[in-house]
Every structure is written in C-alpha cells, then in structure tokens.
PDB file of N, CA, C and O in Angstrom:
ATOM      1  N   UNK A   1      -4.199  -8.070 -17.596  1.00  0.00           N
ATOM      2  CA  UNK A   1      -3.195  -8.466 -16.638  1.00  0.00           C
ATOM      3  C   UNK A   1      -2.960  -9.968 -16.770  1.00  0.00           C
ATOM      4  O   UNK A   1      -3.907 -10.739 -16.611  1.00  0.00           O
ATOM      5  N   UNK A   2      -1.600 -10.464 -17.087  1.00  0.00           N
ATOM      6  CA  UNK A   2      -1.265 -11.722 -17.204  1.00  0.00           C
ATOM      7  C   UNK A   2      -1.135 -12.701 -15.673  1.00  0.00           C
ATOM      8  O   UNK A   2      -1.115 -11.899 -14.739  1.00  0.00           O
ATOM      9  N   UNK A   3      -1.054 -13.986 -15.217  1.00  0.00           N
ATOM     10  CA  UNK A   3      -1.229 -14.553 -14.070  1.00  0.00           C
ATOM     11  C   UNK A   3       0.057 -14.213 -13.538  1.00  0.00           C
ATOM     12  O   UNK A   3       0.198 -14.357 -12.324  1.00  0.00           O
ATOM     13  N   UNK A   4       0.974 -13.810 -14.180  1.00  0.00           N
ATOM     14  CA  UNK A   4       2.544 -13.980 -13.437  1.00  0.00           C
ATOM     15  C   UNK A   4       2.096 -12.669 -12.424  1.00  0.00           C
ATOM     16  O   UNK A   4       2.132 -12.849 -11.207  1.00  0.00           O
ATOM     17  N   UNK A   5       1.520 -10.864 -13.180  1.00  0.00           N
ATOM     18  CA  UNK A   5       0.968  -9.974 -12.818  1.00  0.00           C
ATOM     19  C   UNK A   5      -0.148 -10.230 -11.234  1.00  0.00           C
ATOM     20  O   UNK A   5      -0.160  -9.827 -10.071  1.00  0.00           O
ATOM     21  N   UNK A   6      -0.666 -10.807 -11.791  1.00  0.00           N
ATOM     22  CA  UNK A   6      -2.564 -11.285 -10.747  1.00  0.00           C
ATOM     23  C   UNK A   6      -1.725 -11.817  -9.749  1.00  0.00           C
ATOM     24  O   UNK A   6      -1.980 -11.415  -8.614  1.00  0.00           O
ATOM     25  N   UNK A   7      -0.706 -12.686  -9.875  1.00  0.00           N
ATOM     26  CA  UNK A   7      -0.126 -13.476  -8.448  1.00  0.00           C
ATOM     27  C   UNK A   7       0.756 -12.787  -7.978  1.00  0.00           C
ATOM     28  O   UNK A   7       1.355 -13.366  -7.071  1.00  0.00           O
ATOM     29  N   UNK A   8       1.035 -11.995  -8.151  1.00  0.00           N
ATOM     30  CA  UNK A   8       2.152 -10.803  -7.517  1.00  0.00           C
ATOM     31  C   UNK A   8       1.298  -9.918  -6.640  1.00  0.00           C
ATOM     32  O   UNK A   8       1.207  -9.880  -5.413  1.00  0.00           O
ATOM     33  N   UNK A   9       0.961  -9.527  -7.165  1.00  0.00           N
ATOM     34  CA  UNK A   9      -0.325  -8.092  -6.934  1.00  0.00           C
ATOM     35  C   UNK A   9      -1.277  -9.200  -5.713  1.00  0.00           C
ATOM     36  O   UNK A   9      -1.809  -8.557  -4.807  1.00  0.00           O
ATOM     37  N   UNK A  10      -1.414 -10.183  -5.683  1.00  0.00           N
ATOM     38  CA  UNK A  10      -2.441 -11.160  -4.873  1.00  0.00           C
ATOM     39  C   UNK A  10      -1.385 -11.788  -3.601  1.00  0.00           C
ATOM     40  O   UNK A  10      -1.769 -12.091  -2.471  1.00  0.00           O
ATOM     41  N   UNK A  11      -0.082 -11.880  -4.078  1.00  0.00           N
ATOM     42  CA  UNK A  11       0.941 -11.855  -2.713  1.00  0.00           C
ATOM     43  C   UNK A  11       0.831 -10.571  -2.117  1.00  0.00           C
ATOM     44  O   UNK A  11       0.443 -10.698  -0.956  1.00  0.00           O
ATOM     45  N   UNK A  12       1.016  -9.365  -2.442  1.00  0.00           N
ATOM     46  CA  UNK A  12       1.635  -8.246  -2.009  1.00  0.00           C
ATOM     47  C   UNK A  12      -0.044  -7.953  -0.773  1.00  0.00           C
ATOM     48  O   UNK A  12      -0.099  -7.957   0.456  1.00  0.00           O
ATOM     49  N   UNK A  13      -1.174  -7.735  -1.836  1.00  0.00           N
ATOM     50  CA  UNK A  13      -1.975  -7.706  -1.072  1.00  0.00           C
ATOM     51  C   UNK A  13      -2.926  -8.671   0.165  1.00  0.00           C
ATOM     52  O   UNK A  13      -3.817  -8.288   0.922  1.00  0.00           O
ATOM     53  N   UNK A  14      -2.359  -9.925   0.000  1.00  0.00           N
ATOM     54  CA  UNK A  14      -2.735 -10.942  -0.017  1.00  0.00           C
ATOM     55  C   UNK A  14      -1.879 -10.847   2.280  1.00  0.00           C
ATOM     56  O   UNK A  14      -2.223 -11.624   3.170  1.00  0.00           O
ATOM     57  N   UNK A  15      -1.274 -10.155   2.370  1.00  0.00           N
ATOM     58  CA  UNK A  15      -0.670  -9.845   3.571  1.00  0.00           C
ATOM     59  C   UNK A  15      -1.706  -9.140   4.585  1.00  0.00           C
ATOM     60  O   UNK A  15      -2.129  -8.009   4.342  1.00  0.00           O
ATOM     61  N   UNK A  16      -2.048  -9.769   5.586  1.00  0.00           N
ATOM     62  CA  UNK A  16      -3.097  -8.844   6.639  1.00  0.00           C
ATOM     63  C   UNK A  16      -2.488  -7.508   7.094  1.00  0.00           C
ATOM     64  O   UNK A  16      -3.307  -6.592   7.171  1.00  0.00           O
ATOM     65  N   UNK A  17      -1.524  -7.282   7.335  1.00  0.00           N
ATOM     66  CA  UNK A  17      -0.855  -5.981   7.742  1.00  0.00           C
ATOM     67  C   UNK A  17      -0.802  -4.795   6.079  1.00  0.00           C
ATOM     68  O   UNK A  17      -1.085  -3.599   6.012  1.00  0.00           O
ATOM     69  N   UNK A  18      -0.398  -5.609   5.115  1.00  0.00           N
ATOM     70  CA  UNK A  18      -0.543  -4.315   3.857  1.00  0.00           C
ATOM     71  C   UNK A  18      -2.097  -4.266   3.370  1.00  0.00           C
ATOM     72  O   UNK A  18      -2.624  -3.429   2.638  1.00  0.00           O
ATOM     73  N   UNK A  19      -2.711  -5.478   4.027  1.00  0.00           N
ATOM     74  CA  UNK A  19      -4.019  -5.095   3.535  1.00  0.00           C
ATOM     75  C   UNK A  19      -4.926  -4.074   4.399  1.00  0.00           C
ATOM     76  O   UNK A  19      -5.987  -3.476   4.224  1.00  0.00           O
ATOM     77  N   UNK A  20      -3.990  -4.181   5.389  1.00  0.00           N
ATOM     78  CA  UNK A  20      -4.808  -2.665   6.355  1.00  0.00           C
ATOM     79  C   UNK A  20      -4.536  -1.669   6.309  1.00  0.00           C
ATOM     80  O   UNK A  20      -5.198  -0.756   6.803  1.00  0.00           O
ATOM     81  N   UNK A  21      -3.253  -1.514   5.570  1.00  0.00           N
ATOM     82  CA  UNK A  21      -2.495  -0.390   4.915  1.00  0.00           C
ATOM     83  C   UNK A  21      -3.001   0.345   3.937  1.00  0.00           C
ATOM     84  O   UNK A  21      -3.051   1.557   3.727  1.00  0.00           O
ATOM     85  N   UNK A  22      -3.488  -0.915   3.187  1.00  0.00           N
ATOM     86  CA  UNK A  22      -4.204  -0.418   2.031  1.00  0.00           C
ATOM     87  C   UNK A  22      -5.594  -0.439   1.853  1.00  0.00           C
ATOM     88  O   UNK A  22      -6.023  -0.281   0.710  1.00  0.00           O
ATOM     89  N   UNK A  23      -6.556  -0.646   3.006  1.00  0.00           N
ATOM     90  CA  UNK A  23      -7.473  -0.354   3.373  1.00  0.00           C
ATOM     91  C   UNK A  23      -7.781   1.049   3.792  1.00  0.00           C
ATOM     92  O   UNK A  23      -8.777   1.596   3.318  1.00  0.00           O
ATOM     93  N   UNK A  24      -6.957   1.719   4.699  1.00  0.00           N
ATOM     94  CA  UNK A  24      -6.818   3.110   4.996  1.00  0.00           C
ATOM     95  C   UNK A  24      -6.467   3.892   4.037  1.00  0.00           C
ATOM     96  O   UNK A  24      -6.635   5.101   4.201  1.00  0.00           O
ATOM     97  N   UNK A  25      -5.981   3.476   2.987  1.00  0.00           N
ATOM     98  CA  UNK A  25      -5.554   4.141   2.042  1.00  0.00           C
ATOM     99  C   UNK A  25      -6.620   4.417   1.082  1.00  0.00           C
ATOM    100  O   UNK A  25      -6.477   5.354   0.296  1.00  0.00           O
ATOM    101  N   UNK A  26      -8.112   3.399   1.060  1.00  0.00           N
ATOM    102  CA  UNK A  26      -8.812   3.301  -0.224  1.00  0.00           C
ATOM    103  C   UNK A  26      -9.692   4.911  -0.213  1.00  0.00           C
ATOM    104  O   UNK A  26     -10.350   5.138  -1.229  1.00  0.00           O
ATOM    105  N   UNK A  27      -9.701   5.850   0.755  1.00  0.00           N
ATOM    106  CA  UNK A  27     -10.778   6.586   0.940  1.00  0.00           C
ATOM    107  C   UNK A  27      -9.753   7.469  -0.165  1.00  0.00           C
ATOM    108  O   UNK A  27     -10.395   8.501  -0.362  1.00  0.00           O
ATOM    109  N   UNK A  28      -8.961   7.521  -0.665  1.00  0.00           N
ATOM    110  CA  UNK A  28      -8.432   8.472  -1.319  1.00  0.00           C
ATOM    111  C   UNK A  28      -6.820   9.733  -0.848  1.00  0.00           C
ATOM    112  O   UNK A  28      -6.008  10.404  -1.485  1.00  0.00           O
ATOM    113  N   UNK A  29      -7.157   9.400   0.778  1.00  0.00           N
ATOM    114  CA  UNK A  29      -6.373  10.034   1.657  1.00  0.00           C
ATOM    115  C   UNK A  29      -5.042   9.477   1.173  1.00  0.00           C
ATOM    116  O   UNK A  29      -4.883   8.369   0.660  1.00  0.00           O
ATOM    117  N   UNK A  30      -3.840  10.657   1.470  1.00  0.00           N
ATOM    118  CA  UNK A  30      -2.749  10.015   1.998  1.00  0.00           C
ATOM    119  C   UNK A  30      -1.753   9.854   3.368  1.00  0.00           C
ATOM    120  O   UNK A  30      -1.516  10.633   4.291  1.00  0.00           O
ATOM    121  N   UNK A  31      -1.413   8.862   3.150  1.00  0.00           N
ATOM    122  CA  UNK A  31      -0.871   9.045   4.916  1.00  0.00           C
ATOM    123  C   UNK A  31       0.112   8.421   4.674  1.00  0.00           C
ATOM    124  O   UNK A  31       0.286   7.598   3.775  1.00  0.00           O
ATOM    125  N   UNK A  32       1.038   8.889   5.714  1.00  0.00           N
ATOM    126  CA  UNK A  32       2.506   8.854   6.253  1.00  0.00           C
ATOM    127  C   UNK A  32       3.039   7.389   6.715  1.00  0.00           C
ATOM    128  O   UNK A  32       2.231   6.809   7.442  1.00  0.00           O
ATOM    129  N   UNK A  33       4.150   6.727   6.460  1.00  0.00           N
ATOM    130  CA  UNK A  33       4.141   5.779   7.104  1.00  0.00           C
ATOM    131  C   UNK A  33       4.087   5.188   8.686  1.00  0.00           C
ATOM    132  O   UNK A  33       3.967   4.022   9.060  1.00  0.00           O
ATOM    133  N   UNK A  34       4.228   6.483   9.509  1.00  0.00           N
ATOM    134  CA  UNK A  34       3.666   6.390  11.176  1.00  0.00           C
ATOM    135  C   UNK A  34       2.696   6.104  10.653  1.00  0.00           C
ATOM    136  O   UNK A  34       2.842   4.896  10.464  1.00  0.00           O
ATOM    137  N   UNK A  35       1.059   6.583   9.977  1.00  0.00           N
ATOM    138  CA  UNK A  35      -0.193   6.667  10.577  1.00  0.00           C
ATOM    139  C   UNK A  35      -0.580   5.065   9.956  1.00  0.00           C
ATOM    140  O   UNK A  35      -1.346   4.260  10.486  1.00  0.00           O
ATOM    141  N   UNK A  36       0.107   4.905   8.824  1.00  0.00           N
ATOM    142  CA  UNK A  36      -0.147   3.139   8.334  1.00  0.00           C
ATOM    143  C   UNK A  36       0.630   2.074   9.501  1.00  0.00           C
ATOM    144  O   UNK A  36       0.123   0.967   9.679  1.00  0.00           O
ATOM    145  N   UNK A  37       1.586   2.379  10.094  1.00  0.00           N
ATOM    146  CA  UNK A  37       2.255   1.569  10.691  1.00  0.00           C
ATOM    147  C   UNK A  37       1.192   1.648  12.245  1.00  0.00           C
ATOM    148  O   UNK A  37       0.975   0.589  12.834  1.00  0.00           O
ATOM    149  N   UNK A  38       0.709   2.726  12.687  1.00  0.00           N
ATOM    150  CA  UNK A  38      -0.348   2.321  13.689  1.00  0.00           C
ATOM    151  C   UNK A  38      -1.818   2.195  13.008  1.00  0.00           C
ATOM    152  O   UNK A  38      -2.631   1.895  13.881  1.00  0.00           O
ATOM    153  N   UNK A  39      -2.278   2.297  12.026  1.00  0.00           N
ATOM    154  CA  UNK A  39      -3.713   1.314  11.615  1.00  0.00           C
ATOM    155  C   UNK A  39      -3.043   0.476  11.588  1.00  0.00           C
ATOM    156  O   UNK A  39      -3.677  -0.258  12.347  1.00  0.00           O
ATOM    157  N   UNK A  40      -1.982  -0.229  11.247  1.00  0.00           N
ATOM    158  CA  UNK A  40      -1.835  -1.936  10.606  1.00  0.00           C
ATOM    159  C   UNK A  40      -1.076  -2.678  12.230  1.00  0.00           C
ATOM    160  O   UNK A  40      -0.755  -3.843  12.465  1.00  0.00           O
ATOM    161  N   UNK A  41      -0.981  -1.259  13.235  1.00  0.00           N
ATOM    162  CA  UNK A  41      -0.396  -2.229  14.286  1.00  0.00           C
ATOM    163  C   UNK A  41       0.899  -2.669  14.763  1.00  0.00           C
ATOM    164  O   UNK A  41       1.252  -3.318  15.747  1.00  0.00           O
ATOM    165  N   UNK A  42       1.637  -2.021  13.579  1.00  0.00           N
ATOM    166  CA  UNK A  42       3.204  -2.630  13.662  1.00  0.00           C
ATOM    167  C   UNK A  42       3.712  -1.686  14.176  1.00  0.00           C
ATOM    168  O   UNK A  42       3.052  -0.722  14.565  1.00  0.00           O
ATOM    169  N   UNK A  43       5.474  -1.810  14.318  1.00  0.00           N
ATOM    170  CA  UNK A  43       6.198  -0.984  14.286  1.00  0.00           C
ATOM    171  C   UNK A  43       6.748   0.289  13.105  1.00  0.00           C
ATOM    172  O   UNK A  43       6.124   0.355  12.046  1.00  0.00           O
ATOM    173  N   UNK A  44       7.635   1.027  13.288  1.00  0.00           N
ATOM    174  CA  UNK A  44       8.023   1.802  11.861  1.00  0.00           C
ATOM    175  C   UNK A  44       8.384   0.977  10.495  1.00  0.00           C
ATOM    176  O   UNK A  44       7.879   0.801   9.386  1.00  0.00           O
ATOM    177  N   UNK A  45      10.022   0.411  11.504  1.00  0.00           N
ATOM    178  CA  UNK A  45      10.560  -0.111  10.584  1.00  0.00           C
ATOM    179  C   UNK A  45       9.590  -1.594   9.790  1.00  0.00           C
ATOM    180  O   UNK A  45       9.767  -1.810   8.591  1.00  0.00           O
ATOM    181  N   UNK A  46       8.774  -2.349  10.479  1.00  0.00           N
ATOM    182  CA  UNK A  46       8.119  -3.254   9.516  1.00  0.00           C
ATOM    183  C   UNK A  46       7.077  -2.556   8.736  1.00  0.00           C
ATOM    184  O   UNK A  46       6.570  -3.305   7.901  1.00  0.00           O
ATOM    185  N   UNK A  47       6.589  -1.341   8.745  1.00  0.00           N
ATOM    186  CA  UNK A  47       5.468  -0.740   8.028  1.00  0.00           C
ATOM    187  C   UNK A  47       6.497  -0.287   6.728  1.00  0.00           C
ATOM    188  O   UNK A  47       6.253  -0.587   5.559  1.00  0.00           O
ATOM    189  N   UNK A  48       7.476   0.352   7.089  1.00  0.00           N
ATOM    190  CA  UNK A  48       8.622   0.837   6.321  1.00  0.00           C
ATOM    191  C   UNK A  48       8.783  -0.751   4.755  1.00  0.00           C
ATOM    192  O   UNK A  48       8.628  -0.890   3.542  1.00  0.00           O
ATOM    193  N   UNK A  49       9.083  -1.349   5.687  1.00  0.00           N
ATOM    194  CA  UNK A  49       9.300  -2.594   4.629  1.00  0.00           C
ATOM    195  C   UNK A  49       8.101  -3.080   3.921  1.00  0.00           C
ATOM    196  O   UNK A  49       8.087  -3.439   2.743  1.00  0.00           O
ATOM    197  N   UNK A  50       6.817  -3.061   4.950  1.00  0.00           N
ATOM    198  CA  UNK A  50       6.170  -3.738   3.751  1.00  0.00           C
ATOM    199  C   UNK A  50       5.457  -2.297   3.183  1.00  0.00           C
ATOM    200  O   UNK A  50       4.537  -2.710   2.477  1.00  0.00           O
ATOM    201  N   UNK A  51       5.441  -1.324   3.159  1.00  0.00           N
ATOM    202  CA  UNK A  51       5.200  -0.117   2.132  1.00  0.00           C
ATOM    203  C   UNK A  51       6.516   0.053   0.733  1.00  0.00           C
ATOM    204  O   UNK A  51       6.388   0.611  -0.357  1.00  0.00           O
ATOM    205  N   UNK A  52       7.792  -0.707   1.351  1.00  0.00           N
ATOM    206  CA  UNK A  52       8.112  -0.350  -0.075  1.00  0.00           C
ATOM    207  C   UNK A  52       8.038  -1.533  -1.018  1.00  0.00           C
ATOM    208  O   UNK A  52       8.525  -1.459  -2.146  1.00  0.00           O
ATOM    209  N   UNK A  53       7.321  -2.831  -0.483  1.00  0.00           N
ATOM    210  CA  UNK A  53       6.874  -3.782  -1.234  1.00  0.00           C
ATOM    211  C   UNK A  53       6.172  -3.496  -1.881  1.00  0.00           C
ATOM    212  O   UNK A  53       6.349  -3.792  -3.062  1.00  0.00           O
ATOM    213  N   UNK A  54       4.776  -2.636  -1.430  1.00  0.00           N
ATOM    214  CA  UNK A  54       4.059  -2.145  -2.564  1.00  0.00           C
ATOM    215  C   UNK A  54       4.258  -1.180  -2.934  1.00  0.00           C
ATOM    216  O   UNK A  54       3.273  -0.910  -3.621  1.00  0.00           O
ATOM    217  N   UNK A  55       5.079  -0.188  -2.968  1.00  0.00           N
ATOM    218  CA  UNK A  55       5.137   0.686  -3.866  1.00  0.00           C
ATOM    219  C   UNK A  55       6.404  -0.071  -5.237  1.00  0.00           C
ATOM    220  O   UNK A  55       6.291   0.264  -6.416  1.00  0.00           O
ATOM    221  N   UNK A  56       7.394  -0.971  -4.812  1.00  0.00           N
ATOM    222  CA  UNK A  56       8.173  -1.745  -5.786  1.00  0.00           C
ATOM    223  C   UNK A  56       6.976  -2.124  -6.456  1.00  0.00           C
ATOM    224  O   UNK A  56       6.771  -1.447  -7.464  1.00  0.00           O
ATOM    225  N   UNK A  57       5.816  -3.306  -6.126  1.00  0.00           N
ATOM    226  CA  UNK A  57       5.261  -3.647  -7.040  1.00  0.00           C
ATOM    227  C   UNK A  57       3.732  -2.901  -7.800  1.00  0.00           C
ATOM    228  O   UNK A  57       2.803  -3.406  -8.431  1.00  0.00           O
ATOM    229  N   UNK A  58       4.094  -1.240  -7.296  1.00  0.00           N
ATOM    230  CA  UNK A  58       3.175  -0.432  -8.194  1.00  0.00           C
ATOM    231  C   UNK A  58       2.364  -0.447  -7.361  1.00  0.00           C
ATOM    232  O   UNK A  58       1.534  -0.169  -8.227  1.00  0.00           O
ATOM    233  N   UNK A  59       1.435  -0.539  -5.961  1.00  0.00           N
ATOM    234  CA  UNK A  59       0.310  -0.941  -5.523  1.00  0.00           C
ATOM    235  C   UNK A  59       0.380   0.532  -4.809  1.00  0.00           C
ATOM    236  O   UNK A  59      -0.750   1.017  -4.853  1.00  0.00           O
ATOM    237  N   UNK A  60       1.025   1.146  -4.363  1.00  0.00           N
ATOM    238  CA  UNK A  60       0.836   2.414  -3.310  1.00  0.00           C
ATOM    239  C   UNK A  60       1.683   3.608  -4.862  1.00  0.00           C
ATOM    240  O   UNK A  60       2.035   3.065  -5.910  1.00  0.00           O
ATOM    241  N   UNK A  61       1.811   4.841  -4.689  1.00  0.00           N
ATOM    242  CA  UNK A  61       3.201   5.884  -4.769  1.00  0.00           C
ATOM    243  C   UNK A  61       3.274   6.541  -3.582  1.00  0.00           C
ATOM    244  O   UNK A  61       2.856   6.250  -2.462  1.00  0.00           O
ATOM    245  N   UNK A  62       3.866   7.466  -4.003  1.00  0.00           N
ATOM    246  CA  UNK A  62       4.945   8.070  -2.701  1.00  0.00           C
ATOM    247  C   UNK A  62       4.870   9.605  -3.832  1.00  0.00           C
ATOM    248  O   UNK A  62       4.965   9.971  -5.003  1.00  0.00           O
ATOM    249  N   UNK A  63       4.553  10.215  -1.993  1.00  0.00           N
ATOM    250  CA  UNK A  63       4.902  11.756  -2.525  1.00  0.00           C
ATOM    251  C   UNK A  63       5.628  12.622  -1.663  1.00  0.00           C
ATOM    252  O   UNK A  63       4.801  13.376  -1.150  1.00  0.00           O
ATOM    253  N   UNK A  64       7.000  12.932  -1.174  1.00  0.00           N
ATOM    254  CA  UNK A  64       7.738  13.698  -0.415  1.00  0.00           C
ATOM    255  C   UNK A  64       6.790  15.395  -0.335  1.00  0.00           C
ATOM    256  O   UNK A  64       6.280  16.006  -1.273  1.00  0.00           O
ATOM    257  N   UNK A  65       6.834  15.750   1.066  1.00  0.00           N
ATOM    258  CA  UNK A  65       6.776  16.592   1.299  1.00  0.00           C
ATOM    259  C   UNK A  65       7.466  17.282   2.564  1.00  0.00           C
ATOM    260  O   UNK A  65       7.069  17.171   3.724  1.00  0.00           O
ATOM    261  N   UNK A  66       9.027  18.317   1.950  1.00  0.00           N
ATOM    262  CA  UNK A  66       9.750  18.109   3.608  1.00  0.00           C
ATOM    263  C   UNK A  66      10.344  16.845   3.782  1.00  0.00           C
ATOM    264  O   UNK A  66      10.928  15.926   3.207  1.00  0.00           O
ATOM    265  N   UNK A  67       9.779  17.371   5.180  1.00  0.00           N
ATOM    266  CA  UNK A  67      10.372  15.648   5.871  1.00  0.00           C
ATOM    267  C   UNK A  67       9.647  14.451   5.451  1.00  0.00           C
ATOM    268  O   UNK A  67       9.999  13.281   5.298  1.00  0.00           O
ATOM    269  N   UNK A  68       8.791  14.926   5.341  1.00  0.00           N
ATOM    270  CA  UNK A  68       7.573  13.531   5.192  1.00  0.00           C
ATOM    271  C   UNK A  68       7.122  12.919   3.851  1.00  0.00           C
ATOM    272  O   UNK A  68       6.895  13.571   2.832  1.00  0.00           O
ATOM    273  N   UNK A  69       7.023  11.617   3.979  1.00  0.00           N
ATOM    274  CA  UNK A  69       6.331  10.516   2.697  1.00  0.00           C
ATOM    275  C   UNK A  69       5.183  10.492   2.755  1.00  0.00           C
ATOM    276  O   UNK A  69       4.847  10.518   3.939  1.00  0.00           O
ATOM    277  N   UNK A  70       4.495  10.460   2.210  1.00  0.00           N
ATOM    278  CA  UNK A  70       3.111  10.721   1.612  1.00  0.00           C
ATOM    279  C   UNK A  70       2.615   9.381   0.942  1.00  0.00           C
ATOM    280  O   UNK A  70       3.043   9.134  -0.185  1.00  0.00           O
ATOM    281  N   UNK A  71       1.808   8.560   1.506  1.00  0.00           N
ATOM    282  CA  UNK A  71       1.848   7.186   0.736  1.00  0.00           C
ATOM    283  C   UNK A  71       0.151   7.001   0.391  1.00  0.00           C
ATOM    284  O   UNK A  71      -0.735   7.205   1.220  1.00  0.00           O
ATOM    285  N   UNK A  72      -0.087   6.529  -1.159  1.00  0.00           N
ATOM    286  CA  UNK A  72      -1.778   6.694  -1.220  1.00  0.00           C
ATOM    287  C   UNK A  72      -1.538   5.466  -2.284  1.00  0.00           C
ATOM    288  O   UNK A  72      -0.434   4.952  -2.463  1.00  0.00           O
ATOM    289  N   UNK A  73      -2.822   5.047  -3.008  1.00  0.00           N
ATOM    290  CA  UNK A  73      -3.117   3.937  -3.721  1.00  0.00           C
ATOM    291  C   UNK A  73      -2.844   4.570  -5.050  1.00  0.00           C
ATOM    292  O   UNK A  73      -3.314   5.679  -5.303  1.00  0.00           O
ATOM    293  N   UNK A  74      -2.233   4.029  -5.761  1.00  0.00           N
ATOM    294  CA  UNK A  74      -1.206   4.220  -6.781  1.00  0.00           C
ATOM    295  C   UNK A  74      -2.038   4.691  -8.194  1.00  0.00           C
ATOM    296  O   UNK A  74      -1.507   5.468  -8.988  1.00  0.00           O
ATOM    297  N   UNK A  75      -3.243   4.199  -8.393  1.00  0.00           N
ATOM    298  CA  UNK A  75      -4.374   5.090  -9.099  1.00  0.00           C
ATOM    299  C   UNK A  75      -5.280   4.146  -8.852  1.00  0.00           C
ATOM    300  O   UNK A  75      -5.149   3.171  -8.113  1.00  0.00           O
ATOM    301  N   UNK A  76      -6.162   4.447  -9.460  1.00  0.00           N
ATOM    302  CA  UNK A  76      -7.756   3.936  -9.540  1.00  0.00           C
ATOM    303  C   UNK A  76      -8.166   2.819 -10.100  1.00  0.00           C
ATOM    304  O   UNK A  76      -9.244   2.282  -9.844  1.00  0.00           O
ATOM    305  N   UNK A  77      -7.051   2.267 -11.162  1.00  0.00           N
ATOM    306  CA  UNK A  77      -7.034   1.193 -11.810  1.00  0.00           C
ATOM    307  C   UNK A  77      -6.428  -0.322 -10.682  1.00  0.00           C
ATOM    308  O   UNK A  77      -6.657  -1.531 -10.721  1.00  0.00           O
ATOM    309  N   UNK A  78      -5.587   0.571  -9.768  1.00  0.00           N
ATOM    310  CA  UNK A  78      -4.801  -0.419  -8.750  1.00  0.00           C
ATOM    311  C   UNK A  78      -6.215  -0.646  -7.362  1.00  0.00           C
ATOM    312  O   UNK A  78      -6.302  -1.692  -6.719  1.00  0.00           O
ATOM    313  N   UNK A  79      -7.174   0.559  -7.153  1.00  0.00           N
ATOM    314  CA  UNK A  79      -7.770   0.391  -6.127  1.00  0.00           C
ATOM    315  C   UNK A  79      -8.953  -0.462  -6.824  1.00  0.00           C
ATOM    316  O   UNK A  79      -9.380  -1.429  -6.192  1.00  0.00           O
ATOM    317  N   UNK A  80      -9.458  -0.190  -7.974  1.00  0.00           N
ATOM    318  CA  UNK A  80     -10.631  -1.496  -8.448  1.00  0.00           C
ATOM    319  C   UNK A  80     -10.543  -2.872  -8.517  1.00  0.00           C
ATOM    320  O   UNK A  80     -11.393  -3.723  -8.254  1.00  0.00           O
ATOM    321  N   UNK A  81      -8.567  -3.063  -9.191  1.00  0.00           N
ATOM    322  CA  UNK A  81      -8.388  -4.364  -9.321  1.00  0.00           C
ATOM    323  C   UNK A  81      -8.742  -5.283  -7.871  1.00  0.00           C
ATOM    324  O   UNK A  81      -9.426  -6.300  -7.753  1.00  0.00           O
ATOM    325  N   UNK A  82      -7.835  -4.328  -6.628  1.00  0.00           N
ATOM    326  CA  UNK A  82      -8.094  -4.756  -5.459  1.00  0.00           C
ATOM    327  C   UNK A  82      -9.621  -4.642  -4.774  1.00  0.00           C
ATOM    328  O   UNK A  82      -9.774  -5.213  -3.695  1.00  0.00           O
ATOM    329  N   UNK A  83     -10.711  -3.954  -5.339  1.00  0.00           N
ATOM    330  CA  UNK A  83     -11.810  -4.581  -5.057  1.00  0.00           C
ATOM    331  C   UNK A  83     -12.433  -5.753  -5.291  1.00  0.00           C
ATOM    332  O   UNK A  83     -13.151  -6.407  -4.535  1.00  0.00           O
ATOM    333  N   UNK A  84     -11.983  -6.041  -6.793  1.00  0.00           N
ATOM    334  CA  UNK A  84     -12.714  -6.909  -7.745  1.00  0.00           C
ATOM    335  C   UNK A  84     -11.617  -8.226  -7.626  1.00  0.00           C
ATOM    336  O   UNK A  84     -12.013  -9.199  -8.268  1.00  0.00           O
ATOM    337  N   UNK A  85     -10.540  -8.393  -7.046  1.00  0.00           N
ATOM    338  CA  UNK A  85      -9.642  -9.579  -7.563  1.00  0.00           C
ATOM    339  C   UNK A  85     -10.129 -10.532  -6.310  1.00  0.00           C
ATOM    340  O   UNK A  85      -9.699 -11.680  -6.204  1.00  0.00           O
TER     341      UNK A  85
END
C-alpha cells in the first residue's frame, strides 16, 4: 500500500463515528445502516453519508437484501490493515 493509499484509508477511519461503525462491524456481523447509525450515535442520514465514504473508499461492502443494506468490513485484508495501521 502506497502513502497516498495509508492516508486515505487513515482519514476515512481516522473519524470517531466510522470508527464505531467499523468497530461493530469487526466481529464479522453485518448490519444495516439503522443499527450502525445507533452504535455510532447519529442520525440516519449522517450514518448514511459516512457509510458511503467507506464503502467509496473500499473499507465496508454492501449487500441488498429486499429492502435492506447489509453493510460488513470489506474483507480481511481491510479488517487487519485497520488493526495493525
């Protein structure tokens, strides 16, 4: 991973609200953007925005089911970096 990469990925996570997002997210589970938007405290629409920050910069995916988004840590390579960075 080049620094332009490391400082992107270190903004995105680098946020107390996506980092609680993506804290709930590390057990493997996926959850909806209601259940991230009440762990992280916010409202819809700001959970809404900063979930598609990280999924733009690769850090979450998204899986439709129905009505519902399905949001988890994007693989295993994205949940180590964020242990180890």
């Amino acid at each position: 991973m080049d620094d332009v990469d490391l400082a992107s990925t270190a903004r995105l996570i680098g946020d107390r609200r996506r980092a609680t997002m993506l804290t709930a997210l590390m057990d493997g589970r996926a959850l909806t953007a209601g259940e991230l938007s009440t762990v992280a405290g916010i409202g819809a629409p700001a959970a809404s925005a900063h979930l598609s920050k990280l999924l733009d910069g690769g850090v979450v995916s998204l899986a439709a089911q129905g009505r519902h988004r399905y949001y988890r840590i994007a693989s295993p390579d994205v949940e180590h970096h964020e242990l180890t960075a």
